[in-house]
Every structure is written in structure tokens, then in C-alpha cells.
C-alpha positions as CSV (number, residue, x, y, z in Angstrom):
1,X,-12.2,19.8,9.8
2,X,-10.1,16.4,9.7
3,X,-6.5,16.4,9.7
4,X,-5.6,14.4,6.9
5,X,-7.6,17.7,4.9
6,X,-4.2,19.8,6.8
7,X,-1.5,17.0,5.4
8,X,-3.5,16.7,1.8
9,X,-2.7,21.0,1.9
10,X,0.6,20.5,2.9
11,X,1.2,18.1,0.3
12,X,-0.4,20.5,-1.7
13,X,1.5,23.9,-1.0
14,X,4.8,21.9,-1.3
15,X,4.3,19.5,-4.8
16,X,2.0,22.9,-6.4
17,X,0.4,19.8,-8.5
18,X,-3.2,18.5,-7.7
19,X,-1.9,14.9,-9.9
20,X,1.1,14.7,-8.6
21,X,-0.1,15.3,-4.2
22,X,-3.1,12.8,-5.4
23,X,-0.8,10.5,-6.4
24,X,1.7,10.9,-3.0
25,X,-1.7,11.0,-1.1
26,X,-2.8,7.2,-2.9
27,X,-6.3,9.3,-3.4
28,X,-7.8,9.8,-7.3
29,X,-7.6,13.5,-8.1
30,X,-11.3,14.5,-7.7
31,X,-11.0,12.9,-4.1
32,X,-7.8,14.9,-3.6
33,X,-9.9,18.3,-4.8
34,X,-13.1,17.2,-3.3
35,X,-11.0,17.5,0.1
36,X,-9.1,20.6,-1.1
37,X,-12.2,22.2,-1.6
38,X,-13.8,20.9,2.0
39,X,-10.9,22.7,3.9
40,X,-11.5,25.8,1.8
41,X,-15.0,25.8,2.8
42,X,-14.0,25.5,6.4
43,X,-11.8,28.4,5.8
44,X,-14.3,30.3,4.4
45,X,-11.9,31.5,1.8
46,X,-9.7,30.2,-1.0
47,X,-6.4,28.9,-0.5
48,X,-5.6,27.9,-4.0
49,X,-4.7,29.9,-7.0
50,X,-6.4,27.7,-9.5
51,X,-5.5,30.4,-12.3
52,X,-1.8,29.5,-12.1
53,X,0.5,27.1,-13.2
54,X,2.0,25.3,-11.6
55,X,-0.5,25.8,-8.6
56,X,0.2,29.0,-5.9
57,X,-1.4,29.1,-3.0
58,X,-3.1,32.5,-2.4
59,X,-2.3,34.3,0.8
60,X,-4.6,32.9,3.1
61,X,-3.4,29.6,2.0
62,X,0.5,30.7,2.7
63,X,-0.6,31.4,6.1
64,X,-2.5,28.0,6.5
65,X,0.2,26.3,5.3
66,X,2.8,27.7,7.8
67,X,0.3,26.9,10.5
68,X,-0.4,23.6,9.4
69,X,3.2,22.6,9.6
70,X,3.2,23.6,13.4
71,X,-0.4,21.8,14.4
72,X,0.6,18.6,12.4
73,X,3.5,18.7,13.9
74,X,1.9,18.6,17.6
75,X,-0.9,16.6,16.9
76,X,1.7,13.9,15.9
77,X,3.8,14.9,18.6
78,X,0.7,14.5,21.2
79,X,-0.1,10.9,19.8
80,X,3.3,9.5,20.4
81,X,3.1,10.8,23.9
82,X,-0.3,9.4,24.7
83,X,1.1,6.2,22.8
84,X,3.9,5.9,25.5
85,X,1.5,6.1,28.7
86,X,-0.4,3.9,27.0
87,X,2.2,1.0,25.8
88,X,4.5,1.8,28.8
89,X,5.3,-1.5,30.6
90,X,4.1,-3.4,27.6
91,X,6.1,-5.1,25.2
92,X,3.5,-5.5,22.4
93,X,5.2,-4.6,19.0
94,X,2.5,-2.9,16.8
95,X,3.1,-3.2,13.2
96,X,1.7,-1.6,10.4
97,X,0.5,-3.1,7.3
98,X,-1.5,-2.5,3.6
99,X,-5.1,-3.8,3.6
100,X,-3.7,-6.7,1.2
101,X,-0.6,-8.2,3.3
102,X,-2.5,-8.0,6.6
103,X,-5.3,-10.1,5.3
104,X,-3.0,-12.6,3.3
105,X,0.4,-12.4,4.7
106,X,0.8,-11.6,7.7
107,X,-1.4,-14.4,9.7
108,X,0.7,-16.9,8.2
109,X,4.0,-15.2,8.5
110,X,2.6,-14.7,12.1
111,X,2.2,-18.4,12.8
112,X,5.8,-19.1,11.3
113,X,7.3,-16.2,13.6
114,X,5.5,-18.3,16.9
115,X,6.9,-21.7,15.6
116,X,10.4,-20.6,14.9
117,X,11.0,-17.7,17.0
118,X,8.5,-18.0,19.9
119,X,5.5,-15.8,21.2
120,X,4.9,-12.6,20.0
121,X,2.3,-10.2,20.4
122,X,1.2,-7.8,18.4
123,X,-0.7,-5.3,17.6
124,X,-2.1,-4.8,13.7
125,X,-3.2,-1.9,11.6
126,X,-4.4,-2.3,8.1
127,X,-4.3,1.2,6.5
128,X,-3.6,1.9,2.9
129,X,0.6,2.1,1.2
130,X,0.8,5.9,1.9
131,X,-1.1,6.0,5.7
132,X,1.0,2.6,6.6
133,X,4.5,4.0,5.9
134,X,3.3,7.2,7.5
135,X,2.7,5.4,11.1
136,X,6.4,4.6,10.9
137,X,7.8,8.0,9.8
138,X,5.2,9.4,12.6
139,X,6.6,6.8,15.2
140,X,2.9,5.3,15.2
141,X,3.8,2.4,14.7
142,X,7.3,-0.9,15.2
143,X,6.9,-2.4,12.0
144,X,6.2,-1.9,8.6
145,X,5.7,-4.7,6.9
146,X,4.8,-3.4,2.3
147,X,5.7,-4.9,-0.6
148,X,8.8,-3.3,-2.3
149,X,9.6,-3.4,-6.7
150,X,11.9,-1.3,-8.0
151,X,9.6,0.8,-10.1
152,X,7.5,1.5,-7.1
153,X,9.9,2.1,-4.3
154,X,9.2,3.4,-1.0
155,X,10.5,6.7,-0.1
156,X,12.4,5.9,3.3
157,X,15.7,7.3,4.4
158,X,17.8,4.3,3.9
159,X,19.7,6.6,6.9
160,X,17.0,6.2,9.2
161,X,15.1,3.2,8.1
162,X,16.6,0.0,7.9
163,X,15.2,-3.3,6.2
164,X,14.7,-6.8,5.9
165,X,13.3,-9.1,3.6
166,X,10.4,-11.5,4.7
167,X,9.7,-13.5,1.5
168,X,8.9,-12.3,-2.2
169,X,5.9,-13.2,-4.2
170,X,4.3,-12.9,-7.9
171,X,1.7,-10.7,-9.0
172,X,-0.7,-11.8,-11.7
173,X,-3.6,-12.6,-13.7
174,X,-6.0,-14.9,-12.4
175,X,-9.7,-16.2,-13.5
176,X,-12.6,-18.3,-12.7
177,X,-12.0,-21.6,-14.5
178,X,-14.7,-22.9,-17.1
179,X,-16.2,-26.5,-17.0
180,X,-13.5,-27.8,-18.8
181,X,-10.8,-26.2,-15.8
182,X,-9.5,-23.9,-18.2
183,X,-9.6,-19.8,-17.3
184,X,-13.1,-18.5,-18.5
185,X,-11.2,-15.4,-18.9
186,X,-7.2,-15.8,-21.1
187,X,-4.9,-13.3,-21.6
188,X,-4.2,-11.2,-23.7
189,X,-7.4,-10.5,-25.5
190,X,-7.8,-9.0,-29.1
191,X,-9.0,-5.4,-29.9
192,X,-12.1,-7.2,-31.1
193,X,-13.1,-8.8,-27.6
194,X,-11.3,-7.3,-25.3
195,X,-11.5,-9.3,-21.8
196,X,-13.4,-8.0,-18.6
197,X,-10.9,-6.5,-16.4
198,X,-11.0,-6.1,-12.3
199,X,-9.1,-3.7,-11.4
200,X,-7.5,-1.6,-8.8
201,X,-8.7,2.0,-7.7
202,X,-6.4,4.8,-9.3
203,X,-3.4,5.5,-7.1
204,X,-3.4,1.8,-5.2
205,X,0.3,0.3,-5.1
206,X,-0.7,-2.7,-7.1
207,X,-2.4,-1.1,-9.0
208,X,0.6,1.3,-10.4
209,X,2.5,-2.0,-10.9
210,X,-0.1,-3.7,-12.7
211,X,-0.1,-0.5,-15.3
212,X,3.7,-1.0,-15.7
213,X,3.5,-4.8,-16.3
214,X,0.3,-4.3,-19.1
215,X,2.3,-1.1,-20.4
216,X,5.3,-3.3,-21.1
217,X,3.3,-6.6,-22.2
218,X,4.1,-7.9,-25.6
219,X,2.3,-8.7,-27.5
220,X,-0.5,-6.2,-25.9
221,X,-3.4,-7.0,-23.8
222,X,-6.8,-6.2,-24.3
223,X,-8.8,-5.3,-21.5
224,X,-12.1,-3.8,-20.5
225,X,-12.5,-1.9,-17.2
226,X,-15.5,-3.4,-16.1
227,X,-15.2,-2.8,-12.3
228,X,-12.1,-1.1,-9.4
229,X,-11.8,-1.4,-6.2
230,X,-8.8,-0.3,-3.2
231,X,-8.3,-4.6,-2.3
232,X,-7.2,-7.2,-3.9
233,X,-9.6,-9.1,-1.5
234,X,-12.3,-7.5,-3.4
235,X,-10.7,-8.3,-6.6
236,X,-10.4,-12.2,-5.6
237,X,-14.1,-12.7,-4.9
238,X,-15.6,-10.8,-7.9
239,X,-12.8,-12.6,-10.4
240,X,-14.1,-16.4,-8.4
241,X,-17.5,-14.9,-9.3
242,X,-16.6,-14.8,-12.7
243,X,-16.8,-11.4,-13.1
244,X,-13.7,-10.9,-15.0
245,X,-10.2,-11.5,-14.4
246,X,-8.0,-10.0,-11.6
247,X,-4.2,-9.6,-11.0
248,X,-3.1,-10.8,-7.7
249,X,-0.5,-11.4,-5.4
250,X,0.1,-15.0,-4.6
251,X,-0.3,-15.0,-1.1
252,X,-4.0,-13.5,-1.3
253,X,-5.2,-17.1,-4.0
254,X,-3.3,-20.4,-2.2
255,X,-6.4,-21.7,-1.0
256,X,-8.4,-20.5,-4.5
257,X,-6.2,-22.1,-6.5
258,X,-6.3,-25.4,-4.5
259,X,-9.9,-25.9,-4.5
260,X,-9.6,-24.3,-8.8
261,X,-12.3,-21.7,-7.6
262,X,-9.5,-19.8,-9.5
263,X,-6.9,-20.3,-11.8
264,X,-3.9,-18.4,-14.6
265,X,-5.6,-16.3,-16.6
266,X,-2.3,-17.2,-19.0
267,X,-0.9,-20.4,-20.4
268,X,1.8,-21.6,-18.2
269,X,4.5,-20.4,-20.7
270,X,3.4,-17.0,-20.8
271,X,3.1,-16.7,-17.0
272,X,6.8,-15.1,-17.0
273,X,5.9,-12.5,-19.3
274,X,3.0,-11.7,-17.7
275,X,3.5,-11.6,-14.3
276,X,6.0,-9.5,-11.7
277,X,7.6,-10.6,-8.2
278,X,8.1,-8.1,-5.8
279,X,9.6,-8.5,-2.8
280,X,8.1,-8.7,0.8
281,X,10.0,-6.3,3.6
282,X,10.3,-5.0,6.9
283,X,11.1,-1.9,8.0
284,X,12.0,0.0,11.3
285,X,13.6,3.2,12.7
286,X,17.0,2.7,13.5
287,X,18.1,3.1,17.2
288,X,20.2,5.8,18.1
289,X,22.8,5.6,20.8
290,X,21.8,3.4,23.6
291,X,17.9,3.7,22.9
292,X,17.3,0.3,20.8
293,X,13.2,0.2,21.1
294,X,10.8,-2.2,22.9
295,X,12.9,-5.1,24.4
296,X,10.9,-7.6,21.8
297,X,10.9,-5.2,18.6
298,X,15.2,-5.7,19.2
299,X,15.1,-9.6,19.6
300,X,12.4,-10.0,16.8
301,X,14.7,-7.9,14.5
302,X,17.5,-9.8,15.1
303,X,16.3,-12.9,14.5
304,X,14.4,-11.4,11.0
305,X,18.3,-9.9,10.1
306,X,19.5,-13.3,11.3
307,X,17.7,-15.7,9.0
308,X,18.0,-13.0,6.2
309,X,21.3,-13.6,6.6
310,X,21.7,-16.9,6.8
């Protein structure tokens, strides 16, 4: 039995929707019941009344659920205490990131930090949107570092959460270029031929705003699902494959677009219409009292508020 089946249950018993906790979870739905089903077959019983709607839990599941909240709540509770033998007399600030910013943004907003601001170390963890903002709410982690649109905000107590800014960038479409250094592969495609599309797993971040940005394109855009995957990483080298094309941020195609192993899947005056910024932030627990954190989390902060700021 893993733990994550105990937080999918609890998600579970309190949204009563198998879409709606897959969706919170950043799981497709037949992963989210695959797993539903796995803890049920440790049970040896049912825990779901899949009769009802919305979803009940049955009384074996009531009782899980109640004791789920107290051995979640320890197992998180035994981390951060092991956590703190284990950090104590360090001042390494551990920051938690999604697959994509930790592979594209982070080592060069890492290098800028040590230039401007002096050594750091740190500690990184590339996890998924939901699992990354949960090592902050669980204390696992300093930072949080995701990307932030208002359409897709994340749920943080603006009370006990506070944020800074670290840079914005666009996401869009980008392609393999043809001989000629045009895109193999230009939006938006016709009903007749629609264009192979890359795209991200159900319930990824960017995915969700990629959906919003075709849902509102006009004219429409015709494209064909031809392959999905969690990363944009992924994305990147099957679109410079020429598989299809791929939205992505901007950060993750600098060098591809230098060396025109990629390039806009959109004429340059379409870009605007076809594209989305979203915004690049920080996030830690506010200090309470006297208690302001790791010695190093406090000066870094300051100097990130600082030049916000400025």
C-alpha cells in the first residue's frame, strides 16, 4: 500500500467526484481509479459506492477515511522531523520545482542568483504541479518556484503563502523548420488536414492552459493528437524530430531556436493570438513571530522581494 493511494482516498471522500479528485491529483481518471481500486484491493473490501451520485463512500471507506486523515497526518508530521535532524546546522535551501522549470529555468535563474546575489546552495526536486506545491503546504520543501496564469491559479493561502515574481515567459507553438526555414508544421490547420499535434498528458498544467488558448483561438485550429506526454522536454525533442508540432514555454527552446532546429509554428503576426505569458513565481511559508526560516532562505527572500520591488 503507498501513501499517495491514502491522499488520492482522501481527495476522494471529500470532492465525491472521480473527474474532479483526478483532476486535483494531476492523474487521468483511469489512473485515478486504477489506484482507487488498488487500495480497495488491499482493503479487501469496497470503499466506494459506485451506484451513487455524486460518489458516497461505503462504511468501510468512512472509516478509512477518518483514519487516513490521522496517518497522513503523522507520516507528514514524521518527515518534517527527520527533515530537521537531518538539515539541522545546514543552511541549504531546498526548493521545489515542476519537471519543466527545473530542467529550463531554474539552472539559469540559478547562475543569475550566484552572480548577483552570491552563493547559494540548494537542494532541487522535480515533481509534478500538484506533488511540488504539496512539499510546501507539507513543509517539505523552502521554495516553490511554478508558473502562475490566471486561469490556472494555484490554490495557496495568500494568508500563509506569500510570493514573488521571478520573470514571466510565453507559451506556444513551435515546429521543425523545412528546407526552406519555414515551420514544416503552421498553424492553424483546416478540417481537411488537420496538423499533427504533441501534446501534453491529460491533467498537466500546461497542458490545461494549452486547451484554454486552442479553445479560444480564432479563427479555429485544427489539430491531430498524434502523441502526449507529462514534459515539455519530451515535447521539444519529438517536435525537433519533426514529429508534429508542440507548445512550449520559452525558456525550454532558446538554444533550439538559435541553432533553427525549431522554429513558430505561426506567422509572426499571429504569434499574439496564438500564444499566452504566464508568469514565473516564488513562493514560501510566511514566518510567524520571531521564527523567520533558514538564515539563507530570509536573505535570499529579501533580495528576490527587493529587486521585485525595484
Amino acid at each position: 500500500m503507498e501513501t499517495k493511494w491514502l491522499e488520492d482516498f482522501v481527495s476522494l471522500a471529500e470532492t465525491r467526484s472521480f473527474s474532479r479528485s483526478a483532476q486535483l491529483r494531476h492523474v487521468t481518471q483511469p489512473a485515478f481509479s486504477r489506484r482507487i481500486q488498488a487500495l480497495e484491493a488491499w482493503a479487501g473490501t469496497d470503499l466506494v459506492d459506485r451506484s451513487s451520485y455524486p460518489t458516497r463512500l461505503t462504511p468501510a471507506g468512512e472509516t478509512l477515511y477518518a483514519q487516513s486523515l490521522e496517518v497522513l497526518q503523522a507520516v507528514q508530521g514524521m518527515r518534517s522531523m527527520l527533515r530537521g535532524h537531518a538539515l539541522a546546522g545546514q543552511d541549504v535551501i531546498e526548493v521545489a520545482a515542476p519537471h519543466t522549470l527545473a530542467f529550463t529555468f531554474f539552472p539559469s535563474w540559478l547562475a543569475e542568483l550566484r552572480e548577483r546575489f552570491g552563493p547559494v546552495k540548494s537542494r532541487l526536486m522535480a515533481l509534478n504541479v500538484h506533488d511540488a506545491a504539496l512539499r510546501l503546504v507539507d513543509g517539505g520543501c523552502d521554495l516553490l518556484i511554478a508558473y502562475h496564469h490566471p486561469a490556472e491559479p494555484l490554490q495557496l493561502d495568500a494568508d500563509r503563502y506569500e510570493m514573488v515574481v521571478l520573470g514571466r515567459e510565453t507559451l506556444a507553438a513551435y515546429s521543425r523548420a523545412d528546407e526552406s526555414g519555414q515551420p514544416r508544421f503552421r498553424l492553424p490547420g483546416t478540417a481537411a488536414e488537420p496538423l499533427p499535434y504533441l501534446a501534453y498528458a491529460p491533467g498537466a498544467y500546461l497542458g490545461r492552459l494549452v486547451e484554454l488558448l486552442l479553445k479560444e483561438a480564432q479563427p479555429a485550429v485544427h489539430l491531430d493528437r498524434v502523441y502526449e506526454t507529462d514534459m515539455a522536454e519530451g515535447l521539444k525533442v519529438m517536435a525537433a524530430e519533426g514529429h508534429g508540432l508542440a507548445f512550449l514555454p520559452s525558456s525550454a527552446v532558446r538554444r533550439e531556436l538559435r541553432s533553427r532546429r525549431l522554429v513558430p509554428a505561426q506567422a509572426a503576426d499571429e504569434a499574439g493570438r496564438l500564444s499566452l505569458e504566464m508568469e514565473i513565481r516564488a513562493y514560501r511559508v510566511r514566518p510567524q513571530g520571531r521564527d523567520a526560516g533558514k538564515r539563507a532562505l530570509q536573505s535570499l527572500w529579501q533580495f528576490l522581494r527587493g529587486r521585485t520591488e525595484g
